[in-house]
Steps between C-alpha positions, in 0.01 A plus 500: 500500500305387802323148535240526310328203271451495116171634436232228436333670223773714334239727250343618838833581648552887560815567514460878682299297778775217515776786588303668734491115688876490440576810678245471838705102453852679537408761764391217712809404490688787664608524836262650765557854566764528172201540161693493157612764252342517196794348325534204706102455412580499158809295493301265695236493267662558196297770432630878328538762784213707339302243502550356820448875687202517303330184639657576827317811516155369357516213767582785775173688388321160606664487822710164404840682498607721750800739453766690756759750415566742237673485118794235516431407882169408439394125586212323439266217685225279530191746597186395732300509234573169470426390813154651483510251191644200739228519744201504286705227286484303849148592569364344184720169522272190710677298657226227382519588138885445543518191687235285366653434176791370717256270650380365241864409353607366851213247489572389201833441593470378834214282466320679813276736585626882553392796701510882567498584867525872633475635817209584672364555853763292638451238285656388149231489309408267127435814228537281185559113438588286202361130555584159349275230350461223656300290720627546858436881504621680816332766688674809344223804551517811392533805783641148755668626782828347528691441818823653518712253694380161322449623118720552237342839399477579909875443536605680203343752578612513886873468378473828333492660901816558711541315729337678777240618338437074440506409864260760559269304274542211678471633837172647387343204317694197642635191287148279536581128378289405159704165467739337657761613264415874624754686653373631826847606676570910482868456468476242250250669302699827466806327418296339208358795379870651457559145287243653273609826476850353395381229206243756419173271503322329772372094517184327732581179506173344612537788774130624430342188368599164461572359158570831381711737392575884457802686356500892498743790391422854606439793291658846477437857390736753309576601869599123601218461724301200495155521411370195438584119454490208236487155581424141349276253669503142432480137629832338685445142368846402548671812388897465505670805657683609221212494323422814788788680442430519094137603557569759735790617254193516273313702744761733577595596107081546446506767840771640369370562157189700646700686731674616151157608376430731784808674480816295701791507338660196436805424753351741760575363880197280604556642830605881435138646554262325793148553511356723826512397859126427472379221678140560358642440096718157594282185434298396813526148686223376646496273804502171336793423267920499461824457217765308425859511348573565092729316328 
């Protein structure tokens, strides 16, 4: 049988519909180019031969099952039909609806505030927030343009570019100092933002404003590219650095989790896929602020 789980409300379980899953389940399986016979479906799936070439053909009529060949040669696939289903699957997911639940749990856990950043216009830029009570409140607006080289949800979000594609980001918009914990060096920068790219979330340490700081984790798409950002936003007061390391662990697991919900498998290569050389969709810098070192 394939990997399926128990059915959470057994007297609405149809079994007919449950073997139909079973067998697309086991054809994905199959190596490209090579489709399976209709015994091998059915010894997959445990299913009766007759059976089994009876859904096979049924989910064929709906375009789900492809066939080649003739009598015993004949092989069957995965057919586009499902990816027709795939991309309007895609189309209807938000990556808001997905992530703010995630926000919500990560404040609770972390104490701090959290934060949705996509990119936009050059800039990343604040599309949902989950805030904390209390009576020193920062300044965490919705639709905020963040900086890309002094942020948490900038870096992240700049670490997701090659390497080239990074320095032409920072030739265009410069490194400009916010505080003097800002990086403003090119070379040190980029070596930084490959830092991020290999712990897989990105730390201001006072770099954009003093007293505070910002830990982000980048987002990704079934197609490994990132499109968007998290981040948690809080006050230093004395913060050990371990203390750094667990809450951008936190960080990390929370991006991670959304980038399941729109699609990435888990385990995929954080680098396999790279976003566009496009200058015009990498967060912008403007000339007044820098970044420093992670952990």
């Amino acid at each position: 049988m394939t990997n399926r789980e128990a059915p959470a409300e057994p007297k609405y379980w149809v079994k007919s519909v449950a073997r139909a899953a079973d067998i697309l389940e086991a054809l994905g399986t199959a190596e490209p180019g090579r489709g399976m016979s209709v015994t091998e479906v059915a010894q997959t799936c445990r299913i009766a031969k007759s059976a089994t070439f009876g859904m096979l053909q049924t989910l064929r009529a709906y375009g789900f099952v492809s066939d080649d060949g003739e009598g015993m040669s004949r092989r069957y696939r995965l057919g586009m039909g499902l990816a027709r289903l795939g991309d309007r699957a895609r189309s209807q997911v938000s990556l808001r609806t997905i992530a703010h639940p995630v926000l919500r749990e990560l404040t609770a856990v972390t104490g701090m505030a959290s934060r949705l950043a996509v990119p936009e216009d050059g800039h990343a830029v604040v599309v949902d927030q989950v805030e904390i009570d209390q009576r020193i409140r920062l300044d965490l607006r919705m639709g905020q343009r963040e900086l890309p080289h002094c942020t948490g949800l900038g870096k992240a979000l700049l670490a997701a570019f090659s390497a080239t594609e990074a320095a032409l980001v920072v030739e265009r918009f410069g490194l400009p100092r916010r505080t003097p914990r800002t990086i403003t060096d090119p070379a040190t920068f980029l070596a930084h933002l490959r830092d991020i790219e290999r712990i897989g979330y990105a730390l201001d340490d006072e770099e954009d404003a003093e007293g505070v700081i910002c830990i982000g984790a980048p987002v990704r798409d079934h197609l490994d590219i990132c499109v968007g950002a998290i981040s948690i936003t809080g006050l230093k007061l004395g913060l050990p650095a371990w203390r750094y390391q667990e809450l951008g662990g936190q960080v990390r697991d929370a991006a991670r989790r959304i980038s399941e919900g729109l699609g990435r498998e888990e385990g995929a290569p954080e680098d396999s896929v790279r976003r566009p050389a496009r200058v015009r969709d990498a967060p912008a810098v403007r000339p007044d602020g820098r970044s420093t070192t992670g952990p």
